[in-house]
C-alpha positions as CSV (number, residue, x, y, z in Angstrom):
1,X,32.2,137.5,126.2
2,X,35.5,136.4,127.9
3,X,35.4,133.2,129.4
4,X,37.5,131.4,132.2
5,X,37.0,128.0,133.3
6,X,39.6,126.3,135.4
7,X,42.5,128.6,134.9
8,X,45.6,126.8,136.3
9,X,49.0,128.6,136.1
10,X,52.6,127.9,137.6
11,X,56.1,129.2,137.8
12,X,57.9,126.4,138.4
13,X,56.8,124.8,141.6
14,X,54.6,127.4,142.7
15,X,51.2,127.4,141.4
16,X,50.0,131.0,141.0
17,X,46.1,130.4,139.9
18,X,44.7,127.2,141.3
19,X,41.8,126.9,139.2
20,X,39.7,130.4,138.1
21,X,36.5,130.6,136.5
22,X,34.6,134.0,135.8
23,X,32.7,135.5,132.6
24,X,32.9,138.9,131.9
25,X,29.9,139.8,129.3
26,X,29.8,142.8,126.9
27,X,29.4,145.7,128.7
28,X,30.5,144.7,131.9
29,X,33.3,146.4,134.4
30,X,34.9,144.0,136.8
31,X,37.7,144.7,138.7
32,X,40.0,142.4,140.3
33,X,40.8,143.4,144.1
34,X,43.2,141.4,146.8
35,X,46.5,141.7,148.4
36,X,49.9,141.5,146.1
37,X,50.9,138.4,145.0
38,X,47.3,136.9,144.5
39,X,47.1,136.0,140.8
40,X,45.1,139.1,139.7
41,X,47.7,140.0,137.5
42,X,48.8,137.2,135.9
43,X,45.2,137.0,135.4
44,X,45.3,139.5,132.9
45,X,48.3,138.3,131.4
46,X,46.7,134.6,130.7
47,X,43.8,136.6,129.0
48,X,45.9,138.5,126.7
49,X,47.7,135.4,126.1
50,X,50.8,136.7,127.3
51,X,51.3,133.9,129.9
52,X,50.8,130.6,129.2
53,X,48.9,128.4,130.9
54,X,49.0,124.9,132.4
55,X,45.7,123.8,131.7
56,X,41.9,125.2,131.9
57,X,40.5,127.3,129.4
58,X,40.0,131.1,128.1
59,X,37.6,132.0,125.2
60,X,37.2,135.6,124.1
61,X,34.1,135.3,121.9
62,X,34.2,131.9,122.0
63,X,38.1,131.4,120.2
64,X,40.0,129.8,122.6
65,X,43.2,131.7,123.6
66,X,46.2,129.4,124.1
67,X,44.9,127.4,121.3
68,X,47.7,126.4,119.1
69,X,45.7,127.3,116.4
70,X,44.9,130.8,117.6
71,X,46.5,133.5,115.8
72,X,47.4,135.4,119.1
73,X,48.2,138.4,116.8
74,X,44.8,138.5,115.4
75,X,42.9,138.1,118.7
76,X,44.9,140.7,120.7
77,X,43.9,143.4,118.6
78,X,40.6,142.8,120.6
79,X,41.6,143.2,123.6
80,X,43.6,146.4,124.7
81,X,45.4,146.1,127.9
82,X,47.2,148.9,130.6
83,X,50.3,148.7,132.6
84,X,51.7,149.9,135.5
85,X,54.3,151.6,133.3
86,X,52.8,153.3,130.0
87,X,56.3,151.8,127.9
88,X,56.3,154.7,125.5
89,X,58.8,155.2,122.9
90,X,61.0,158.1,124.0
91,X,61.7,159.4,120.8
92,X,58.3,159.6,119.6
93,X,56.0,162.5,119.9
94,X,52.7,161.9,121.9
95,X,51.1,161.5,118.8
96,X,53.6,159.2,117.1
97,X,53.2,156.7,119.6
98,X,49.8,156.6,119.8
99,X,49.9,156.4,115.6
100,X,52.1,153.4,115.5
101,X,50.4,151.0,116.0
102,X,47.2,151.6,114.0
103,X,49.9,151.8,111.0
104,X,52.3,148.8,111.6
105,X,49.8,146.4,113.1
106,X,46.1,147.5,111.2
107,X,48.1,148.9,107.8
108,X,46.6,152.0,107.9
109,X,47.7,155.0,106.3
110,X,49.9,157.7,107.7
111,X,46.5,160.3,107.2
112,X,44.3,157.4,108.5
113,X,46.5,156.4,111.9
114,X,47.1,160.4,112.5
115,X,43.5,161.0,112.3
116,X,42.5,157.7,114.6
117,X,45.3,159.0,117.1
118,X,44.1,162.8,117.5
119,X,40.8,161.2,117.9
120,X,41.4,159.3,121.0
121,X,43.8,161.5,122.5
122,X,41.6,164.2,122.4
123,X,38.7,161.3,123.7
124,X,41.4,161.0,127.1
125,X,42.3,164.9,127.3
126,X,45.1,165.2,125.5
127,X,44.7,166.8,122.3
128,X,47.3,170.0,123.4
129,X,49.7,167.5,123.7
130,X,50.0,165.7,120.5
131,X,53.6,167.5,119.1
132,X,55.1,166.8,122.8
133,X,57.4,163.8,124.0
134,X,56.5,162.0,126.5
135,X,59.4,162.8,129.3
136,X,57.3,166.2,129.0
137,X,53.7,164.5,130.3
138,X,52.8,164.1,134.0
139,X,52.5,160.3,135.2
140,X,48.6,160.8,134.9
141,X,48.8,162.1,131.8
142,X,51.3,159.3,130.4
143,X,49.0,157.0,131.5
144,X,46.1,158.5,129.4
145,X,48.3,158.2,126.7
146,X,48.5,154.8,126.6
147,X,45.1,154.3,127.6
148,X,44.6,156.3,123.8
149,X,47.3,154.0,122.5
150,X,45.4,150.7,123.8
151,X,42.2,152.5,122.4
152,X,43.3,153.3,118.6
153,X,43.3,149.6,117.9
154,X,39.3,149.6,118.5
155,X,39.4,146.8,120.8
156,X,36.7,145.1,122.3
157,X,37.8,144.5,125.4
158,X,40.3,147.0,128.1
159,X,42.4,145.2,130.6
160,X,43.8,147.8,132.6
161,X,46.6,146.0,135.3
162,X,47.2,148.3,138.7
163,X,47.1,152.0,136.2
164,X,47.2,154.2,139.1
165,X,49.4,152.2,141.4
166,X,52.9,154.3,140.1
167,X,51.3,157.1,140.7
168,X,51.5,160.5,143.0
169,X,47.6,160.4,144.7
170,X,47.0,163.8,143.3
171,X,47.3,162.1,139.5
172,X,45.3,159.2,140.3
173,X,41.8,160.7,139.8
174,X,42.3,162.0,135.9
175,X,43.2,158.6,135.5
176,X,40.1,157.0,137.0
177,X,38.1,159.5,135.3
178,X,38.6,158.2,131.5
179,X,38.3,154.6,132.7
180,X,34.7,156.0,134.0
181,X,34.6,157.9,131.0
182,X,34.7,154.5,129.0
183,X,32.3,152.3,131.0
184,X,29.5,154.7,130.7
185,X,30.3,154.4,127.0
186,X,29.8,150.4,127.5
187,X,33.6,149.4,127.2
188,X,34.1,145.6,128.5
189,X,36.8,146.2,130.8
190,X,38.7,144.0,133.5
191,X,40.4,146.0,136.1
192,X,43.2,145.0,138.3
193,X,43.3,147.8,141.0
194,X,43.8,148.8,144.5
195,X,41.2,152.2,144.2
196,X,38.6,150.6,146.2
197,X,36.5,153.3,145.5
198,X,36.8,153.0,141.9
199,X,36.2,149.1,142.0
200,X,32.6,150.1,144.2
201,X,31.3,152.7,142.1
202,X,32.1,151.4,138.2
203,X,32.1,148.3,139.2
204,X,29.2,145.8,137.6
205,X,30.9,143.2,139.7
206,X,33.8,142.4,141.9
207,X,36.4,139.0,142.1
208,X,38.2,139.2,145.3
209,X,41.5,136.8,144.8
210,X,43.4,135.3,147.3
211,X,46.2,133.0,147.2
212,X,45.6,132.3,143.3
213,X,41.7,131.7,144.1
214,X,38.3,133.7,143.8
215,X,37.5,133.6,147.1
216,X,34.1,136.2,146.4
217,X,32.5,137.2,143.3
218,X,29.3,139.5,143.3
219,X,28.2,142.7,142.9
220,X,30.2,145.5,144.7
221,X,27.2,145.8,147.2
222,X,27.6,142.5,148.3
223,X,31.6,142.4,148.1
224,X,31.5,145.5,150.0
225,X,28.5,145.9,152.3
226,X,27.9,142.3,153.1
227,X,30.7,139.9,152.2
228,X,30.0,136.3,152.0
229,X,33.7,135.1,153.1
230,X,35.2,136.0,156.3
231,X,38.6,136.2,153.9
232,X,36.9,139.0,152.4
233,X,36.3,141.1,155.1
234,X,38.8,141.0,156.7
235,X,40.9,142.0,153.2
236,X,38.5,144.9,152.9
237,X,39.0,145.8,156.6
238,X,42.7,145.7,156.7
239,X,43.1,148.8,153.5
């Protein structure tokens, strides 16, 4: 379970989350919808314990996250997260990049992190393209190789932060398809995204964040067939 309870967070003098509180059990989707510059982001970032924050709480599994006596290191191997931009080492061959990380972080062998890696790139669609760079890929498919990067550490828990937002619409759908692909296989996953389609259909719930607040939290037939908050609607009608 991830737990938030009274999330504050600032840059400087502005105050980005004004006090959040959600759960997100195993099993669960929940995706993260408002306009751009409501916190949904740095959402994900205070759960992966890449932000800091100034006060409130986040437990994955009950270990508190910006405890100073967390081993950050430790914990984030549960929790895989997605960005807008995949970040993958030029260099590298499809498969090398997904391989590093299981072998420099985990310790596995080079037979044990090249085995791991052609399993979950073949597990996102990719397993003709393990010998190729990645200037080579399509966005969509760069994207679905750092999903199989994220997924080769066996985490717990997927953030995935605005995926298909950097790319061309025709892409957009081979990416939603492996993050449906993994919540029918019951992957806990938090998803920032603007695919309002996606967020009604995978969907186990729905926050809708507005100006660092949860302004609506329920299901996606009540976030999206009868919102609570005139906020809300009128978010859902203006996109």
């Amino acid at each position: 379970m991830i737990e938030v309870q009274d999330v504050r967070k600032s840059f400087g003098d502005l105050e980005v989350l004004k006090g959040i509180n959600f759960t997100v059990n195993k099993g669960e989707v929940v995706s993260m919808i408002g306009g751009s510059g409501s916190g949904k982001s740095t959402m994900l970032m205070c759960i992966n314990g890449l932000e800091q924050i100034q006060s409130g709480n986040i437990r994955i599994d009950g270990t508190d996250v910006h405890a100073k006596s967390t081993d950050l290191n430790k914990l984030r191997r549960k929790i895989g997260i997605v960005f807008q931009q995949w970040n993958a080492f030029p260099h590298l061959t499809v498969l090398e990049n997904v391989m590093l990380a299981p072998r420099k972080v985990l310790g596995k062998s080079k037979r044990e992190a090249e085995e791991i890696a052609v399993q979950q790139l073949s597990h996102v669609g990719l397993a003709e393209k393990l010998k190729v760079y990645p200037s080579r890929l399509s966005g969509g498919q760069q994207q679905r190789m750092a999903i199989a990067r994220a997924l080769a550490m066996s985490p717990d828990y997927m953030l995935f932060d605005e995926v298909t937002s950097a790319l061309d619409p025709q892409l957009v759908g081979e990416v939603l398809d492996t993050m449906r692909m993994l919540s029918s296989e019951g992957m806990t996953m938090i998803v920032v995204t603007h695919e309002m389609k996606f967020a009604r259909e995978v969907s186990d719930r729905v926050a809708f964040f507005r100006e660092g607040l949860i302004h609506e939290f329920g299901t996606p037939e009540q976030i999206f067939e009868d919102p609570q908050r005139a906020e809300t609607a009128a978010f859902l009608k203006s996109i």
